[in-house]
C-alpha positions as CSV (number, residue, x, y, z in Angstrom):
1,X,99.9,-80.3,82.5
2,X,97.7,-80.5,79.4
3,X,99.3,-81.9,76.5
4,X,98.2,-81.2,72.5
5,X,96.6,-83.9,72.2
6,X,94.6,-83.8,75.1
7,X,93.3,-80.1,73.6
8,X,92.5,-82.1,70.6
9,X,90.7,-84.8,71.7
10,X,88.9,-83.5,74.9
11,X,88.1,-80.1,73.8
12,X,86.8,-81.4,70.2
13,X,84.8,-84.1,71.7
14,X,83.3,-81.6,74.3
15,X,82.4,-78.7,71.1
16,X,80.7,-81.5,69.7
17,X,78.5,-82.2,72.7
18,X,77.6,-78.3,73.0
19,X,76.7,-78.4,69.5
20,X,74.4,-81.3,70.1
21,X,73.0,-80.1,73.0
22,X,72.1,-76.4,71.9
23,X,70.1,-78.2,69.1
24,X,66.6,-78.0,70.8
25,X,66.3,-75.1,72.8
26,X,63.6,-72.7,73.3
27,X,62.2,-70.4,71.0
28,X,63.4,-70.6,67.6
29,X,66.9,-72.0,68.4
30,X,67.7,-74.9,66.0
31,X,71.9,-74.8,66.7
32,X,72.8,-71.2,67.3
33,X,76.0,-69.5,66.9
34,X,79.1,-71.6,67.6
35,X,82.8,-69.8,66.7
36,X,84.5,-72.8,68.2
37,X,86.5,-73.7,65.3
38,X,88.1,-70.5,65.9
39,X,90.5,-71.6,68.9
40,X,91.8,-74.5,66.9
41,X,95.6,-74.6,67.5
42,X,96.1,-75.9,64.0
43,X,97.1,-73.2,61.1
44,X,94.4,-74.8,59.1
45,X,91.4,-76.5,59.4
46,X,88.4,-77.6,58.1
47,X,85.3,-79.0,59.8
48,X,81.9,-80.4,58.8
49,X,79.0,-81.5,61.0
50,X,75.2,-82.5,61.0
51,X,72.8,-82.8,64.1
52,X,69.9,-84.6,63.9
53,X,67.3,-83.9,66.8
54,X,64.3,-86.4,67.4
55,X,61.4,-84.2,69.7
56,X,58.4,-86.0,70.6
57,X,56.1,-83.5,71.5
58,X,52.4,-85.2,71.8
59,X,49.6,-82.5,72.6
60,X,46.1,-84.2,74.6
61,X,43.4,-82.9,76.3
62,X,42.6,-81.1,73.6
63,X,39.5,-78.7,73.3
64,X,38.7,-76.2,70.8
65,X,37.7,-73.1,72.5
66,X,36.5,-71.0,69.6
67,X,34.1,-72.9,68.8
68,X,31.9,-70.0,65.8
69,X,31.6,-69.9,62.2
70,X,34.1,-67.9,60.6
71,X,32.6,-65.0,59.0
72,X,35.4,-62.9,56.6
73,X,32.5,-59.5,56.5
74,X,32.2,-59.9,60.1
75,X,35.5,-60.5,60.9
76,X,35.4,-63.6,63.0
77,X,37.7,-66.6,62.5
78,X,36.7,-69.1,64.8
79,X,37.1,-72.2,62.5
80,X,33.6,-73.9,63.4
81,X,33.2,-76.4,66.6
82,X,36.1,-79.0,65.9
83,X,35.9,-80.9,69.1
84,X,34.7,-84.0,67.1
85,X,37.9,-84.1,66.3
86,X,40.8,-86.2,68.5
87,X,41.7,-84.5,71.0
88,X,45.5,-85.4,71.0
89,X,48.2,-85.1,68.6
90,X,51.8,-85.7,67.8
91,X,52.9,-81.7,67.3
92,X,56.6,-81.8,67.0
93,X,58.9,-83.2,63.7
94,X,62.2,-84.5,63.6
95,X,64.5,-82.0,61.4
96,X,68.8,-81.8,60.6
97,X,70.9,-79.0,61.8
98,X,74.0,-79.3,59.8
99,X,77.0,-76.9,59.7
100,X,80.6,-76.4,57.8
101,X,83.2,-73.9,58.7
102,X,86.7,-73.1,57.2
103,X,89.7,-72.1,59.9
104,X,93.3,-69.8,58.6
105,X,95.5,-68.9,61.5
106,X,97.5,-65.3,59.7
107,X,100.7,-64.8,61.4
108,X,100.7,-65.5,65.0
109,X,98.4,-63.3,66.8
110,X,95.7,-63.1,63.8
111,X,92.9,-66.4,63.4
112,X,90.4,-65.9,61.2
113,X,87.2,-68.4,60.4
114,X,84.0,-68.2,58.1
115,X,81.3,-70.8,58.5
116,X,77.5,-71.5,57.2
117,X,74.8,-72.8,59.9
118,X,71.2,-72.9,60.1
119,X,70.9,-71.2,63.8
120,X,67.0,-70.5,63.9
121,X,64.0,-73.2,62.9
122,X,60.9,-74.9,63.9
123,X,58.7,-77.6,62.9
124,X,55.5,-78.7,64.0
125,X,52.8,-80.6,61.9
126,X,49.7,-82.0,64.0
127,X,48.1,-82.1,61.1
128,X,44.4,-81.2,60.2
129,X,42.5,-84.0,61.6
130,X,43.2,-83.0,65.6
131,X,40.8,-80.1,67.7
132,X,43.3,-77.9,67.6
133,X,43.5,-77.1,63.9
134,X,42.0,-74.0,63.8
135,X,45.0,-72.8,65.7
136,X,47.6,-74.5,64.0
137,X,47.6,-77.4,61.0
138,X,51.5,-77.0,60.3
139,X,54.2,-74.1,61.0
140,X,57.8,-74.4,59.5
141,X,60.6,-71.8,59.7
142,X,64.2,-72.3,58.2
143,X,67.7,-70.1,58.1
144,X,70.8,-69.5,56.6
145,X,73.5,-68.1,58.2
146,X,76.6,-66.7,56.5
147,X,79.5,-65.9,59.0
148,X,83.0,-64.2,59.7
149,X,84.7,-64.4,62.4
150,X,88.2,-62.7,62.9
151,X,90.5,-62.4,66.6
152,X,93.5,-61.0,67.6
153,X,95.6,-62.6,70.7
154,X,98.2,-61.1,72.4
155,X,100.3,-62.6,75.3
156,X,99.0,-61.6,79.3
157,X,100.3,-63.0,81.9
158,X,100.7,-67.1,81.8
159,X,98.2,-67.2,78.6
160,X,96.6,-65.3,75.8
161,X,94.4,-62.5,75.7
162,X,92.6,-62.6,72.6
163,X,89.7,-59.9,71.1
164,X,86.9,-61.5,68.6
165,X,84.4,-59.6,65.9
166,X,82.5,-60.4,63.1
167,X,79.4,-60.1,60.8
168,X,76.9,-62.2,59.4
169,X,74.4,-62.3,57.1
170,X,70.8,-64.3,57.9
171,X,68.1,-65.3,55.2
172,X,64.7,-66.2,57.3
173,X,61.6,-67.9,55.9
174,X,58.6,-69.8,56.9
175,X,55.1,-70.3,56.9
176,X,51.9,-71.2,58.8
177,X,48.9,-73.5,58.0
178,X,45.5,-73.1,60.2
179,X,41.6,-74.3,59.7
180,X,40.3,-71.1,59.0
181,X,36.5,-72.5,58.2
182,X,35.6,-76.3,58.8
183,X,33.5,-77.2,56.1
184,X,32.1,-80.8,57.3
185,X,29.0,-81.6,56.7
186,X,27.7,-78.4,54.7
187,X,27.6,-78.5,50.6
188,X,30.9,-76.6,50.4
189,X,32.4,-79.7,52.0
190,X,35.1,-81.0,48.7
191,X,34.9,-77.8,47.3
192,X,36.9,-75.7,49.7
193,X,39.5,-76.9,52.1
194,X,38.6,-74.1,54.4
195,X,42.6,-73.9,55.2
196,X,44.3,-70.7,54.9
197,X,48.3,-70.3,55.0
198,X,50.6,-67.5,55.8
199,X,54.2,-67.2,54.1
200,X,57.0,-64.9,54.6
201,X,60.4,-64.4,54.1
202,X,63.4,-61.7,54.5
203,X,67.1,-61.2,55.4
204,X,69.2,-59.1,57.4
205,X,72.5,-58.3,59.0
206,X,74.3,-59.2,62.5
207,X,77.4,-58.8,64.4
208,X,79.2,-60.2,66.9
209,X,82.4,-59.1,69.2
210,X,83.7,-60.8,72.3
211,X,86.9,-61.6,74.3
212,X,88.8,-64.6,75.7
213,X,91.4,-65.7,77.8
214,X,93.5,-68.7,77.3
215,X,96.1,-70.7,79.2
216,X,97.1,-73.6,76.6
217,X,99.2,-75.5,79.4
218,X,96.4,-76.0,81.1
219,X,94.1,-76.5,78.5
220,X,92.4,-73.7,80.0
221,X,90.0,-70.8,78.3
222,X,87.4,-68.5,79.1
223,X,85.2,-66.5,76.5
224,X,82.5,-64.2,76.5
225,X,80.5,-63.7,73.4
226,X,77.7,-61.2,72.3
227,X,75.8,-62.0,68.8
228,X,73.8,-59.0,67.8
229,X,70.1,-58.6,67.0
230,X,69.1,-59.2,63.3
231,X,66.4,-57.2,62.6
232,X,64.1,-58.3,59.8
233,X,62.4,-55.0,59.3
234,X,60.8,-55.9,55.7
235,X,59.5,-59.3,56.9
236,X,57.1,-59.9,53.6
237,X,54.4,-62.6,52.3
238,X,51.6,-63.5,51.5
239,X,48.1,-64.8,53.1
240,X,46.1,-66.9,50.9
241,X,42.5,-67.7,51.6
242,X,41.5,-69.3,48.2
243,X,40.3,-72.2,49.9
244,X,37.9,-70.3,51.6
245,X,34.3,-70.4,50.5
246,X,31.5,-67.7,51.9
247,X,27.8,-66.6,50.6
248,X,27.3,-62.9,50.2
249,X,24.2,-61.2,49.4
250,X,22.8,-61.1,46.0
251,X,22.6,-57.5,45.0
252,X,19.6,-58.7,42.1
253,X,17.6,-59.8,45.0
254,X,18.7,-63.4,43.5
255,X,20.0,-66.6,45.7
256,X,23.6,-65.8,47.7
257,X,26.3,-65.6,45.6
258,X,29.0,-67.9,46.3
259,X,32.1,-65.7,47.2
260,X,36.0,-66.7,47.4
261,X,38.8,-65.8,49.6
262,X,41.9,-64.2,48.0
263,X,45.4,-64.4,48.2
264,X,46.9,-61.0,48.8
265,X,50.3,-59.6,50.0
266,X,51.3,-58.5,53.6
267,X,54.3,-57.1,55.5
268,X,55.7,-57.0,59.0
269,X,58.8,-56.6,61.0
270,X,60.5,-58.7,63.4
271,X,64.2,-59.4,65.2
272,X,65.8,-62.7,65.4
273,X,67.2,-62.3,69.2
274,X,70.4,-61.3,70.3
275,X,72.3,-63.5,72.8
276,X,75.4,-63.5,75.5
277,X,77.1,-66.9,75.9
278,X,80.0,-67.5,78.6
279,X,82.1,-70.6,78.2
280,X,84.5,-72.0,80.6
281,X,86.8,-75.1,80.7
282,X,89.9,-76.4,82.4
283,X,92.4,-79.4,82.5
284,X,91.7,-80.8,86.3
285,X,94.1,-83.4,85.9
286,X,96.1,-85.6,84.0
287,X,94.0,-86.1,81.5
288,X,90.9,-84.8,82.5
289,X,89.3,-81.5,81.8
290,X,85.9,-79.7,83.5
291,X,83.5,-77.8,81.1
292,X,80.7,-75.6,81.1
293,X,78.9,-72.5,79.6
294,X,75.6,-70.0,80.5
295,X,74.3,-68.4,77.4
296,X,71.1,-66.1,77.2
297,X,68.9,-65.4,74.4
298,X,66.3,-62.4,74.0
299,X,63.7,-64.3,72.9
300,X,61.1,-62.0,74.9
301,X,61.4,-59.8,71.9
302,X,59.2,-62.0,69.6
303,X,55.5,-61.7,71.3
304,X,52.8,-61.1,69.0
305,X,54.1,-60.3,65.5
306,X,51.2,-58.5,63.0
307,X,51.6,-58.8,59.5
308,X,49.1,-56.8,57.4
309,X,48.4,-55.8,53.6
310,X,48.3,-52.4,52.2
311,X,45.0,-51.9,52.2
312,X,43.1,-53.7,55.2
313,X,39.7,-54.5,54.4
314,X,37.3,-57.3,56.1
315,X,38.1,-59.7,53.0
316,X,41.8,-58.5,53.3
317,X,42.3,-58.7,57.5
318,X,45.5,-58.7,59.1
319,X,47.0,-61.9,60.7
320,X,50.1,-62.5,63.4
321,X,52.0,-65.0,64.9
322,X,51.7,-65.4,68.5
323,X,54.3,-66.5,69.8
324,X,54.7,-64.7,73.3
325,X,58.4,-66.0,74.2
326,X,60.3,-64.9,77.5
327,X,64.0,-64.8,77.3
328,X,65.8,-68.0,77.3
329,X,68.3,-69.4,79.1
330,X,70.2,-72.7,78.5
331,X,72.9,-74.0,81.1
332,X,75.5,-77.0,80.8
333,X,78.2,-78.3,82.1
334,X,80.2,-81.9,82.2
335,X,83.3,-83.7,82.3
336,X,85.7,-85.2,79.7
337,X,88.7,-87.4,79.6
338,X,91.3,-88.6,77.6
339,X,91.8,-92.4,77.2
340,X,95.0,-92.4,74.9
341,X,96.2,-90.9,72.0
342,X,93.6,-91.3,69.8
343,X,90.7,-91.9,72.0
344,X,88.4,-89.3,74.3
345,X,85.1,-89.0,76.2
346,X,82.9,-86.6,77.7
347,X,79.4,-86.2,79.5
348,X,77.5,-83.4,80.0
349,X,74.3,-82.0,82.1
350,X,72.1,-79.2,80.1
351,X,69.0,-77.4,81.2
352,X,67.1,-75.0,79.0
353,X,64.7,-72.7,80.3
354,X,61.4,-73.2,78.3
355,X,60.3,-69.5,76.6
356,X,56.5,-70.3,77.0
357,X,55.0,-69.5,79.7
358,X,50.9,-70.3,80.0
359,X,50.7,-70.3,76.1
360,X,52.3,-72.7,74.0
361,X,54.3,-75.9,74.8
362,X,58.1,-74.7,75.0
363,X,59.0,-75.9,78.4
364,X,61.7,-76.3,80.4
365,X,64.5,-79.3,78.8
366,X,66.7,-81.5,80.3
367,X,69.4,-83.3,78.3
368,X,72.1,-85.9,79.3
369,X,75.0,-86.0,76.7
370,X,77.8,-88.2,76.0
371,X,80.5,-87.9,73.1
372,X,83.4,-89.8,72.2
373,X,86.0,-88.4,69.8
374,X,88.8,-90.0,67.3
375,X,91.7,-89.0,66.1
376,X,93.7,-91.7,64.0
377,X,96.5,-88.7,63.3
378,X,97.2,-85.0,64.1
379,X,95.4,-84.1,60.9
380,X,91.8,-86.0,60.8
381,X,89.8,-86.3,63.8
382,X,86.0,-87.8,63.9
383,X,83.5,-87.0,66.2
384,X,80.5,-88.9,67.6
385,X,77.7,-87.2,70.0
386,X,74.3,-88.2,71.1
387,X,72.1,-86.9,74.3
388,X,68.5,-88.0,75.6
389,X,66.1,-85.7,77.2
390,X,63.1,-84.7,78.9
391,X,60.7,-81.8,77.2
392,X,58.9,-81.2,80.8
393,X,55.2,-81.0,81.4
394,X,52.8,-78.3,81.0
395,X,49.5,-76.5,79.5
396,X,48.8,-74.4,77.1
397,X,45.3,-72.0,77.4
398,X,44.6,-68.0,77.2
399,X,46.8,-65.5,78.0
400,X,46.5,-61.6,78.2
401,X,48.8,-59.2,76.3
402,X,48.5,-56.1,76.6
403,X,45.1,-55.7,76.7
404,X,44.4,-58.7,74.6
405,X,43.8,-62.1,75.0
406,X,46.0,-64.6,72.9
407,X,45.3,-68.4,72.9
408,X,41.4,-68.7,73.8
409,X,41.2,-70.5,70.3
410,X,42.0,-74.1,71.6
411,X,43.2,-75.8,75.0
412,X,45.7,-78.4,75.8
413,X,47.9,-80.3,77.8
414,X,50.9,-82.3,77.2
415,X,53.2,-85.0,79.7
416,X,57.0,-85.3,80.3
417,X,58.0,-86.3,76.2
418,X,61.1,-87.2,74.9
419,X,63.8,-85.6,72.7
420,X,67.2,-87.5,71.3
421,X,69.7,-86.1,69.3
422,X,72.7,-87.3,67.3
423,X,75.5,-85.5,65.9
424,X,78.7,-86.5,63.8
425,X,80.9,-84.2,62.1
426,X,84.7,-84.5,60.6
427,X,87.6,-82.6,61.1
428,X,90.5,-81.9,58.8
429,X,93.8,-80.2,59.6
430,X,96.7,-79.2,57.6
């Protein structure tokens, strides 16, 4: 039979491995949703964690496909010929994921916890100076998540039955950088910059509800857990194209007249996915305890996502982010053990389905994790995680969308690369 201890050293060394490995998966997942901290047999508890994540994303083969002027009257953005340019580049940066939650158990049958995570983000940075920059010099997005979580447990059988909700509220922002005119070797060279960026930002509102079973003799639980949609319906920015330099005609009969791009406002709508997540774990033995959990995420719902002003004119156009995600899916499972009382260990397998699919580089990953946890008393316990990976090969080139193509700006291919991650966090109970 499971003992307390064993609960609090396996299953917190084995939360902290999920956390670690759901740090890079596809899409825009950064660390997700995690109510963990809610099944905490303690009245009170308190827990703090940060995840760094080291992807090594390297793009070659790279060839700009788009190869025409851009021409803002004419309405084509093609960037200029930038295959002088390398044709490989480092495309992914390192970021933190951190997290910090607050646990009350009210009465028996009523836990309650509230936490603040950063679920969604991305991060890539090839800079200007590759082939490719007319598609992308630098994108960044970054949350905040506000959450409550509540459950109610009532005996059945040899274990609990318990019922979960709760709400939370999601801030989303980000931007885009791209070569929208490459200005070497004409006389607006170091006059214009000829890049133009795209920033947006909202918020919105999310729930989440979901049951679970427990048998704490065993160390046993299983729990099923839908997050909701949150729907950014007044996604809003701004495009700026300052840097952009053009000639129009002279209406005097004169030379050109040297014309600017403007910076102007634009809106859009969008949905941060919705996901389904079963976990499952169980004592095996003295000592020992089997883990593992199956989560979806609607990622398909983010394809191509337009953002346009008020007025659309040719010097005002329309943008989007193409993204073209399918629905994710990320699968783990492992062992862990308990060594003695303050000491225990765990591995774990994860695979991540990649959400590209012909356009972009989010393939399929493969992690190995390990964890160790410590707990000096009942009442502090520190937690050490780490796992290595493969981000698998691929290509990225055009693809049709309903009736469009996306991606026949720029071509590319990209190896097996590496991705490591590290997470520590500290719990207090009391």
């Amino acid at each position: 039979m499971a003992q307390n201890g064993m609960k609090q050293g396996i299953l917190a060394v084995v939360a902290g491995m999920l956390v670690v490995s759901a740090a890079h998966a596809g899409g825009l997942e950064r660390s997700g949703y995690n109510i963990d901290l809610l099944f905490d047999p303690s009245d009170y508890a308190a827990e703090a964690t940060a995840t760094y994540v080291n992807p090594q994303r390297e793009l070659k083969n790279v060839r700009d496909t788009d190869t025409a002027n851009t021409d803002v009257l004419g309405g084509t953005f093609g960037g200029g010929n930038l295959n002088g340019r390398p044709n490989a580049a480092d495309d992914t940066e390192s970021y933190w994921a951190p997290r910090i939650g607050v646990k009350a158990a009210l009465g028996d049958s009523i836990d309650c916890m509230a936490d603040y995570s950063q679920p969604w983000g991305a991060h890539t940075n090839p800079g200007k100076n590759w082939a490719g920059a007319n598609n992308n010099i630098e994108t960044k997005v970054e949350s905040d998540n506000y959450a409550a979580t509540c459950s109610y447990k009532w005996e059945m059988g040899p274990g609990y039955l318990r019922v979960i909700g709760g709400g939370f509220y999601q801030e989303v922002g980000g931007f885009k950088e791209r070569l929208v005119q490459d200005y070497t070797g004409t006389p607006l060279n170091g006059i214009f910059s000829g890049v133009g960026r795209l920033e947006l930002e909202d918020s919105g509102w999310g729930w989440r509800t979901g049951v679970a079973y427990e048998i704490p003799e065993y160390a046993m639980r299983a729990s099923l857990v839908y997050n909701s949609a949150v729907d950014l319906d007044n996604l809003s920015g701004f495009i700026d194209l300052r840097q952009l330099g053009f000639f129009v005609p002279n209406p005097g009969g004169g030379p050109p007249i040297l014309a600017t791009g403007t910076k102007y406002d634009v809106s859009g709508a969008a949905s941060m996915p919705d996901s389904l997540e079963l976990k499952v774990q169980s004592g095996i033995a003295p000592g020992w305890l089997a883990f593992g959990s199956v989560k979806w995420t609607d990622w398909s719902q983010l394809q191509v996502v337009k953002f346009c002003p008020a007025t659309v004119t040719a010097a005002t156009p329309c943008t989007s982010l193409d993204l073209l995600y399918r629905d994710g899916w990320t699968i783990s499972g492992g062992i862990g053990h308990k060594f003695n009382d303050q000491w225990s260990g765990a591995v774990s397998l994860t695979w991540d389905r990649g959400t590209s699919h012909g356009y972009g580089s989010q393939t399929d990953t493969w992690l190995l994790g390990t964890g160790v946890s410590y707990t000096p008393n009942q009442n502090v316990e520190v937690r050490l995680a780490g796992s290595v990976g493969i981000l698998t090969s691929g290509s990225s080139g055009p693809v049709t969308f309903d009736g469009q193509v996306i991606g026949d700006d720029v071509t590319y291919d990209f190896d097996n690369d590496f991705v490591g991650a590290i997470s520590t966090s500290l719990k207090v109970r009391f």
